[in-house]
ZADO-1210 file (C-alpha; in nm, 4 decimals, padded with zeros to 6 digits):
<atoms>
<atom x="01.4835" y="-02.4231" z="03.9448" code="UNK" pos="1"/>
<atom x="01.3326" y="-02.6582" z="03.6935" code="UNK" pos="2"/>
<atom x="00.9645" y="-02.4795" z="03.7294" code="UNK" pos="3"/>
<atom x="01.1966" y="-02.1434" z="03.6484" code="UNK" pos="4"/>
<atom x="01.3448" y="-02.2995" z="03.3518" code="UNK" pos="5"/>
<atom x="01.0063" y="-02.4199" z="03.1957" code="UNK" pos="6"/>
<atom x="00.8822" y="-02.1199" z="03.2406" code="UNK" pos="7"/>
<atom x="01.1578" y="-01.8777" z="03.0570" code="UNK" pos="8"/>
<atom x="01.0947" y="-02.1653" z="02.8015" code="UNK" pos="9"/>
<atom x="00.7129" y="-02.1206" z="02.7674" code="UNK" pos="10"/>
<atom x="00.8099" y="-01.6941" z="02.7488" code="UNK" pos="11"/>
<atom x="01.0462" y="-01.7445" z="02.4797" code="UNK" pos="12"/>
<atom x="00.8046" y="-01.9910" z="02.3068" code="UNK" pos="13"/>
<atom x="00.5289" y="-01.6790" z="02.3552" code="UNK" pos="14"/>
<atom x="00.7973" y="-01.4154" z="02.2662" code="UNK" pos="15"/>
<atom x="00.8676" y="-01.6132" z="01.9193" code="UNK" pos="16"/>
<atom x="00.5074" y="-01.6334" z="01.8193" code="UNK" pos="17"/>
<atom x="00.4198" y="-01.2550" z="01.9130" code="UNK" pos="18"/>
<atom x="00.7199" y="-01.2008" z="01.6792" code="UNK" pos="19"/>
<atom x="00.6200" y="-01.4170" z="01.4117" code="UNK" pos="20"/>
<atom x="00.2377" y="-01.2599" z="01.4399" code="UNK" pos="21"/>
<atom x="00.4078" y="-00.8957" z="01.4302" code="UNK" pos="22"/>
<atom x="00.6335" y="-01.0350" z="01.1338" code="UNK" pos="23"/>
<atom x="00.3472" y="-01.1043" z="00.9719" code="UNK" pos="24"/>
<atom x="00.1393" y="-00.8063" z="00.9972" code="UNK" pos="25"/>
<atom x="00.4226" y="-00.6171" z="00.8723" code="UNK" pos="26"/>
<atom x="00.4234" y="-00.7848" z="00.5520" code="UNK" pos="27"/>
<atom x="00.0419" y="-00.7173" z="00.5633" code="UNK" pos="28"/>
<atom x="00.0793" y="-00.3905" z="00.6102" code="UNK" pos="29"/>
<atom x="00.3574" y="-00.3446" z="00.3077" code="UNK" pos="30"/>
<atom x="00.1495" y="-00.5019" z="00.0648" code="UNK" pos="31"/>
<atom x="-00.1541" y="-00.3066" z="00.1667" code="UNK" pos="32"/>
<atom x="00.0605" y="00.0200" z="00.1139" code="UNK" pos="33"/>
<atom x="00.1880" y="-00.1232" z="-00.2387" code="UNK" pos="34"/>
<atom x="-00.1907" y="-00.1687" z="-00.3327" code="UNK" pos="35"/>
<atom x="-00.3116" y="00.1360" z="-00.2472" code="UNK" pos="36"/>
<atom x="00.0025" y="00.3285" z="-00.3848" code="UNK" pos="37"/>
<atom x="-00.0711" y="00.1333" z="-00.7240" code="UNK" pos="38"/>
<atom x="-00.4501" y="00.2267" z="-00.6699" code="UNK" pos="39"/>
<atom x="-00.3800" y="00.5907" z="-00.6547" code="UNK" pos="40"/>
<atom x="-00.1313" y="00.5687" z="-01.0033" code="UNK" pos="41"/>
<atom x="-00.4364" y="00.3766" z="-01.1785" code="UNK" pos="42"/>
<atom x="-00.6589" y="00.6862" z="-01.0400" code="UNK" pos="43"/>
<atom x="-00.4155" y="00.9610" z="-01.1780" code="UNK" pos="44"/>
<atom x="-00.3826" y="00.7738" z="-01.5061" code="UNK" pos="45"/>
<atom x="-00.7405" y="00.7331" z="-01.5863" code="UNK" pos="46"/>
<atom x="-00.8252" y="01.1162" z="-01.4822" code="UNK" pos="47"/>
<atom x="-00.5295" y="01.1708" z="-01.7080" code="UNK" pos="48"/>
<atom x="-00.6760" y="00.9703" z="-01.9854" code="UNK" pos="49"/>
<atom x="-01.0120" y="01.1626" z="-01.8972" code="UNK" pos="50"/>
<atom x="-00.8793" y="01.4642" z="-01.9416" code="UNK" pos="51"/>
<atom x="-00.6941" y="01.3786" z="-02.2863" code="UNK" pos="52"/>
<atom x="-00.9978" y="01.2348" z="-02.4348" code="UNK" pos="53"/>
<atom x="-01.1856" y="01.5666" z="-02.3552" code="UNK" pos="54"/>
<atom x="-00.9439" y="01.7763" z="-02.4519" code="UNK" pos="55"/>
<atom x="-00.9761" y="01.5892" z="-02.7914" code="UNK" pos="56"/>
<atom x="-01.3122" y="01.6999" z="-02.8000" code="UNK" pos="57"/>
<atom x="-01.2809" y="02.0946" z="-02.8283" code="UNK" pos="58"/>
<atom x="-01.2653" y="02.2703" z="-03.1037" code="UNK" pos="59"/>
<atom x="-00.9672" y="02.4378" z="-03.1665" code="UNK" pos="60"/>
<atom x="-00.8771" y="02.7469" z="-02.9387" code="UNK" pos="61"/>
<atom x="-00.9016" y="03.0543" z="-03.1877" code="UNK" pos="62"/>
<atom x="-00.5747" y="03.1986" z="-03.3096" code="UNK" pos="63"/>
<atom x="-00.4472" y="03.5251" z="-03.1257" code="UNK" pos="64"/>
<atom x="-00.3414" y="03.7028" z="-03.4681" code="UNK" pos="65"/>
<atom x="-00.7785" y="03.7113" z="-03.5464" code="UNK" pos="66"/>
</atoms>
């Protein structure tokens, strides 16, 4: 009975740590997806700039009236 005992003890002790080791790579996970999420909105901001700053370097589109 007492070997039974110290051995549900020693399971919960293992099922705690898997738990805290899966709690863990959650958060890990989470902040990797907030990184890359504010990755991509740097991308799309600097093609955006991109674009703006060679748009600002056409001539003006000829008027439809000539």
């Amino acid at each position: 009975m007492v070997e039974l005992r110290r051995e549900v003890t020693r399971l919960r002790e293992e099922m705690n740590e898997s738990q805290r080791a899966l709690n863990q790579m959650a958060r890990n996970f989470e902040h990797l997806a907030d990184r890359e999420k504010l990755e991509r909105e740097k991308l799309v901001l600097q093609l955006e700039n991109a674009i703006l700053r060679f748009e600002r370097r056409l001539p003006p589109g000829k008027s439809s009236k000539e």
